[in-house]
N, C-alpha and C positions, 0 to 999 in steps of 0.2 A: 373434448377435454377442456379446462379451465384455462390452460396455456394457449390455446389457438383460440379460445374466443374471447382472451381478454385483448392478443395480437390483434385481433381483428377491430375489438373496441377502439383501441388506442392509435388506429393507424390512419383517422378519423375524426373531426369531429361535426361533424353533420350528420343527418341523419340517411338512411339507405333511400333510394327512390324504387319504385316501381318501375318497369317498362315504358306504362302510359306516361311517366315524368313524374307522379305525384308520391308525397312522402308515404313511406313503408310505419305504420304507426309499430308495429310489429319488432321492425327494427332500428329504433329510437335510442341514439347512444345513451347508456345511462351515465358514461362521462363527462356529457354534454354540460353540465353543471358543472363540473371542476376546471372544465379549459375554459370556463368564459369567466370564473375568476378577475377581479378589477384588483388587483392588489394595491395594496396603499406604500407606496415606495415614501420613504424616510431617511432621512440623512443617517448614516451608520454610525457613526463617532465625531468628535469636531477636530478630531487630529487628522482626520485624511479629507480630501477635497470634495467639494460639495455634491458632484457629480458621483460620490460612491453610494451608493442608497440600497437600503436593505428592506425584507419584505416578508411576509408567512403567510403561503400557500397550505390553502387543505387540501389531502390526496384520503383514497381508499386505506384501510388500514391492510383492506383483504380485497384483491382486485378479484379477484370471485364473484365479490360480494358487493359490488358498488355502491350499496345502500346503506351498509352497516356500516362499523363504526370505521372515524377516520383518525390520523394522525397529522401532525403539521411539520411543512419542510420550512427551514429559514432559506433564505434566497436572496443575494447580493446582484448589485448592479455595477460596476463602472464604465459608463458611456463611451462611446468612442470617440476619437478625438477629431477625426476626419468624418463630418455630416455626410456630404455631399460624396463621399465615396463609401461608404459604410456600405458592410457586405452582409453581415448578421451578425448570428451573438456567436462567441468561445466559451462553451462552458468547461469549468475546470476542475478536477477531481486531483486531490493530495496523497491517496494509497490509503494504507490502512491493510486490513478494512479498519473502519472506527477514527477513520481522520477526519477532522472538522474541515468545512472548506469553505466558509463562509468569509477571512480573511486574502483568500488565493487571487482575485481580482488586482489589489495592493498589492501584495508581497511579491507573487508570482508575473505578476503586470509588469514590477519595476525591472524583470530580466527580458521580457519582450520587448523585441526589437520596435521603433518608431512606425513602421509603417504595419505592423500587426495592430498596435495601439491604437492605430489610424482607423482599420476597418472593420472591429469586432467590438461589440461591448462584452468587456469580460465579465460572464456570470459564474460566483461561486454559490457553493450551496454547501450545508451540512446533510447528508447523507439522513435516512430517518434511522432515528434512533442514537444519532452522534450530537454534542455539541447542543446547539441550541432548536434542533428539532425532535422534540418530545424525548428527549433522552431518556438511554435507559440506565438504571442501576442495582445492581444488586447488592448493596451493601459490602464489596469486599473489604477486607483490610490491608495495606500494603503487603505484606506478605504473601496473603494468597491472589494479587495482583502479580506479582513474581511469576515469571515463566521459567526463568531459567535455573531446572532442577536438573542437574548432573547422577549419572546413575550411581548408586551404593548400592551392599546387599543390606544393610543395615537400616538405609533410608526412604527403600521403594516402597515400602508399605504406608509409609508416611504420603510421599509422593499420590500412590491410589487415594488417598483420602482426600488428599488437596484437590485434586481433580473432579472425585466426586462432591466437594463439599461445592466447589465455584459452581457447578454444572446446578446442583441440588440450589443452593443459594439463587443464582437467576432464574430458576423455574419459579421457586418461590414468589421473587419480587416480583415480576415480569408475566409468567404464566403464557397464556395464549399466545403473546405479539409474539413470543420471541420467534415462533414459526416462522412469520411476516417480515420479519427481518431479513431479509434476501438481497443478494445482487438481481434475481430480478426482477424484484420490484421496487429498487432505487432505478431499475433502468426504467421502466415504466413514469416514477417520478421524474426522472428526466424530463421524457416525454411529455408529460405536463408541464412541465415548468415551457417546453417548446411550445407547446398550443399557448397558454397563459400569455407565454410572450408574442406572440402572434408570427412566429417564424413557421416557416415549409420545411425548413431542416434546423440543425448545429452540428456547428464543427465543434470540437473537443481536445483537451491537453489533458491526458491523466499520468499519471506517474504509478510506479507500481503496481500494488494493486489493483490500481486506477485505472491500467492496463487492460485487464480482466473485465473490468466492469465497463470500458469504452467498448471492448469488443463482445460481450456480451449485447450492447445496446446496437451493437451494429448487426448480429445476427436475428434482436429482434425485429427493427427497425429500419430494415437493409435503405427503404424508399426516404427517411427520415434522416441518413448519415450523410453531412457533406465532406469537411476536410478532417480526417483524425490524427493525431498523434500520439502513442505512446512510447513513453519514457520510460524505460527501464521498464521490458515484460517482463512478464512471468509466463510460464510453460503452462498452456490453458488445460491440458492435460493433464496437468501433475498438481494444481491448482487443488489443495487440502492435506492431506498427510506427507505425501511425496514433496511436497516446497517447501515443507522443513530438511525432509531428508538430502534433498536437492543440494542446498547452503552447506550443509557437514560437505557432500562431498566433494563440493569444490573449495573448501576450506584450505585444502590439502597442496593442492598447488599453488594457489596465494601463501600458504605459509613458504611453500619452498620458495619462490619467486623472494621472498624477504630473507631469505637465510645466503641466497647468491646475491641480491643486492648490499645487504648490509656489510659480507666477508669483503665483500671492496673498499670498504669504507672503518676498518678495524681502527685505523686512528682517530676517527673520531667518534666511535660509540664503543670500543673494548669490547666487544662481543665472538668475536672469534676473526682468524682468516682466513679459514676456510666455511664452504656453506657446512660442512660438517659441525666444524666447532660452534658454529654459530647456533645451530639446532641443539647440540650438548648443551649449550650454555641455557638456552632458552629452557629446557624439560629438566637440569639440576637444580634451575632456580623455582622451578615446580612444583618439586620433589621438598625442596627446603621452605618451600612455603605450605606443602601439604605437611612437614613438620613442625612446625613454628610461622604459624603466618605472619606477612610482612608489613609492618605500618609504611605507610606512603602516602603523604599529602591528608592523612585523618582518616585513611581508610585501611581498613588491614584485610589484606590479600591472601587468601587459603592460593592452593594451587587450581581450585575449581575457579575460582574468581577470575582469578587469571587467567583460563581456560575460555571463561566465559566474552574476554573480549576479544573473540575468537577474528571480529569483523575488523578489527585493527590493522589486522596485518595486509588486507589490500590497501593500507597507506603505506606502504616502504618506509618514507623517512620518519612518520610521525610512529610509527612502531616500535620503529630501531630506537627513537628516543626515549619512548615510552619503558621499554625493559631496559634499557640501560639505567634509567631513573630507580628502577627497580629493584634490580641489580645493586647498585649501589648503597640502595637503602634496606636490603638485605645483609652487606656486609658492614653495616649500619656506620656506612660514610655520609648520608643525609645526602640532600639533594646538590645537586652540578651548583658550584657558587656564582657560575656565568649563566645560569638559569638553563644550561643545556640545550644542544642543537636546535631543540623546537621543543614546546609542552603543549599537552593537549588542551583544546578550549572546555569550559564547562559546559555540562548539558544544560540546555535550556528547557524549564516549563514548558509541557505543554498548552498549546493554544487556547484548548477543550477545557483548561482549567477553571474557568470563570461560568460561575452560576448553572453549574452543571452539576451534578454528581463526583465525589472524590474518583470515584472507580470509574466512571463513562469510559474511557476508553478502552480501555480491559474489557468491561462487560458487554461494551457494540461490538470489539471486536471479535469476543470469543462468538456472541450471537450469531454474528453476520458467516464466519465462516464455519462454524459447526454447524447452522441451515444450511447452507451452501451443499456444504461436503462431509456430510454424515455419515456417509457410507462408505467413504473410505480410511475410515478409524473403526478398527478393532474393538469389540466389544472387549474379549477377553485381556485382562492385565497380565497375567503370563508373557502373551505377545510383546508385552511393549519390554516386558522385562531381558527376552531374549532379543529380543531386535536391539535394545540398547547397548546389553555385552556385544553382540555378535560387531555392532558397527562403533563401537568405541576402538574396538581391536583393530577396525578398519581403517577408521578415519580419529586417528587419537585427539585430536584437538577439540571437535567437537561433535562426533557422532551419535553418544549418547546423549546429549544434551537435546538434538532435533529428532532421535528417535523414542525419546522417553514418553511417556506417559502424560496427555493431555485432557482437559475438563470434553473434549468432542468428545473422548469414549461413551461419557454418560449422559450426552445431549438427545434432546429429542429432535428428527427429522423437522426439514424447515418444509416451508407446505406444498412445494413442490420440486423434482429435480433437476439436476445444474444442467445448464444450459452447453450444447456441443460446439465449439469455436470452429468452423471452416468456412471456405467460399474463397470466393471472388470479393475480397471486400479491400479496395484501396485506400491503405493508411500508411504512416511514416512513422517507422520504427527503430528508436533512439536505443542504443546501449554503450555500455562503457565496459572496455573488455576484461576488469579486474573489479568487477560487480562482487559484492559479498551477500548481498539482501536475494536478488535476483540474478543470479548469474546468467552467463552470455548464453550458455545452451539453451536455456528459457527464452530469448530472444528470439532465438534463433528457430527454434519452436514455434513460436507465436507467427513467424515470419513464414514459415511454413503452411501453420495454418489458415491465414490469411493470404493466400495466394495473388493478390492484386497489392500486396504490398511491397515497399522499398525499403532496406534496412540500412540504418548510417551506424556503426562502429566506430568507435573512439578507441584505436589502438593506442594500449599502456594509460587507459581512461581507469582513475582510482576510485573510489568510491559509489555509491549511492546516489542517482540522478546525473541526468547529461546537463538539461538546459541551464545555460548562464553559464559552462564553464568551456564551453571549448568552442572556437569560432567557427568552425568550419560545419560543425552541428548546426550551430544557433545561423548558419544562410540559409540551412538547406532547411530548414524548419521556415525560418521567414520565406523563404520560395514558394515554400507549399502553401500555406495558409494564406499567402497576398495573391496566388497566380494559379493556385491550383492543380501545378504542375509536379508531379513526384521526381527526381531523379532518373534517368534513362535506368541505369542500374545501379547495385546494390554499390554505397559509398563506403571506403576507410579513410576515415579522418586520423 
């Protein structure tokens, strides 16, 4: 099969010997040519220090096919800071899928601790097909870059068109690669960028997604994996249709968890004093927005909209501000004159925005996981139409929203199938126990399936990613990466 004999290409790069000692011409890496790569490292920007230098690597486009056509990864450097102690490189992955990581050395460096800084050079890379390695794009337009379609009977038929248009639309543009487009063969790209750099192994920091594709890269690569961490798993199992569904339903307890924090706090958000009233308050101001939607800050809020910031509410207080804001400007009082308990920051651009495609990240990301996990999305549209009543009823906040109707229905199979997460593989596995993206179960999952792993927990840990925000994470992270050493047992921070 194409899977075990590219494993065995890449796990290598020299060539096989014979018995008598002399080389096997027979079995001649054909990757031998991409790990001896000399890449021409260059200063990346003049705003970050000289020592960050950026690069492009060519890889197989189809690791089948070594010879045909290839594709190009971007590839960052930040040196380490300690020579004479320097241990190898960290390479580092942002989630996604369809995250750029070419900036993660900087950004994600400045939350590593001094003495990691010391003995890794941090390599980011852009994933192929994200950002600035060969991106891909299909032309979408803001709208049908939109995922988030709330079910109607009125609007599902809409909804199947959307889905097949995106799907239909990156066939078009894209064609063949988008097969190619895989977690495992960015993990394979890894792997090159390891030989290219002339290391034996890398350690790794992935987040999210990142998760997935770390530990992917460790069931390919078991001999090649030194220190891993991921941040915020995800459930390698459930990894495609089910990780949406996943999110709706732990929705449900984050929201309660906000309706008993907030009733304590009624003097300063109005929202009720009990978790009951507080829940009433929240679904009439829903109801009045799916009447009359609500202008706020330039945006006018239906009750799906508001529906849709469903991940909010694993922040207690920026929630509770958030609908009170709401609230308020529903009963068209305008906004708190003392600017209110806390306001939300604005979103920022993404990274991938520059010299890429408008749509890149949408269309890597729809690529990367509709290869991935084809086969676990329903052909038939009825399905999605009953699964999204059945689990709105369930989980009202946001069930049909994760169970509705996605462009995977109409994807084609990516070129081979998803890889099975188990073993013996020791890594350090970071969650936050009021996760909205990846919830703790997924963690805990992952931690599972990795059996030589240690998990640290961030009890009452809010949001999305651990590292940089809780200290007793961020030791047990620098212990493992400087020393090697995991945790005896499983930590709560």
């Amino acid at each position: 099969m194409i899977v075990g004999v590219v494993t065995a290409l890449l796990s290598a790069v020299t060539p096989a010997t014979t018995a008598s000692g002399s080389a096997d011409p027979a079995a001649t890496d054909p990757l031998r040519p991409y790990a001896q790569q000399a890449p021409r490292w260059q200063r990346c920007d003049a705003e970050h220090p000289a020592t960050y230098t950026c690069a492009t690597l060519k890889v197989p486009l189809d690791y089948g096919d070594p010879g045909g056509r290839t594709t190009q990864i971007a590839v960052s450097r930040l040196e380490a800071t300690d020579v004479a102690g320097r241990r190898g490189v960290l390479l580092l992955n942002p989630g996604g899928p369809g995250g750029p990581g070419l900036d993660l050395p900087v950004s994600v460096g400045a939350d590593l601790p001094a003495e990691v800084r010391g003995r890794y050079d941090l390599i980011g890379f852009d994933p192929r097909g994200v950002g600035r390695s060969s991106p891909v794009g299909c032309g979408l337009t803001a709208e049908e870059q939109d995922l988030e379609r709330p079910y109607a009977p009125g609007t599902f038929a809409k909804d199947v068109e959307w889905a097949r248009t995106v799907a239909a639309k990156c066939r078009a543009a894209e064609g063949d690669r988008l097969r190619h487009l895989t977690t495992r063969n960015t993990a394979r790209d890894m792997d090159l960028v390891r030989a290219v750099l002339g290391e034996e192994k890398i350690s790794y920091l992935g987040f999210s997604y990142g998760t997935y594709l770390g530990a992917v890269y460790a069931q390919m690569f078991p001999r090649r994996t030194d220190r891993f961490v991921l941040d915020s798993a995800v459930d390698p199992a459930r990894y495609g249709r089910g990780m949406f569904q996943d999110m709706a339903q732990r929705a449900g307890p984050a929201f309660t968890r906000w309706t008993e924090w907030t009733a304590l706090r009624h003097a300063t958000y109005g929202l009720g004093r009990t978790p009951a009233e507080v829940r009433t308050t929240f679904w009439d101001l829903v109801a009045r927005a799916d009447r009359a939607p609500v202008d706020h800050d330039g945006t006018r809020f239906t009750g799906d909209t508001i529906r849709a910031r469903r991940a909010e509410f694993s922040h207690v207080r920026r929630a509770a501000a958030w609908v009170a804001e709401l609230k308020r400007a529903a009963e068209g009082g305008g906004p708190d004159p003392s600017g209110g308990p806390e306001r939300l920051p604005s979103p920022l651009p993404p990274a991938s925005a520059r010299d890429v495609p408008a749509d890149n990240e949408a269309a890597s990301a729809w690529a990367v996981l509709c290869a991935d996990t084809r086969a676990s999305w329903p052909r038939d549209p009825e399905r999605y139409r009953r699964d999204a009543v059945r689990d709105k009823a369930r989980h009202p906040l946001s069930g049909d929203f994760e169970s509705g109707i996605k462009p995977c229905a109409f994807w084609e199979p990516g070129s081979e199938p998803r890889t099975t997460v188990a073993g013996e593989v020791p890594a350090l596995i970071l969650q936050n126990e009021w996760d909205p993206a990846t919830p703790l179960a997924g963690g805990r999952a992952m931690h599972r399936a990795l059996r030589g792993s240690r998990m640290v927990t961030v009890a009452g840990g809010e949001g999305h990613i651990v590292n940089g925000t809780d200290s007793c994470a961020d030791e047990s992270v620098a212990l493992y990466l400087t020393t090697g050493r995991l945790p005896a047992k499983d930590l709560t921070c």
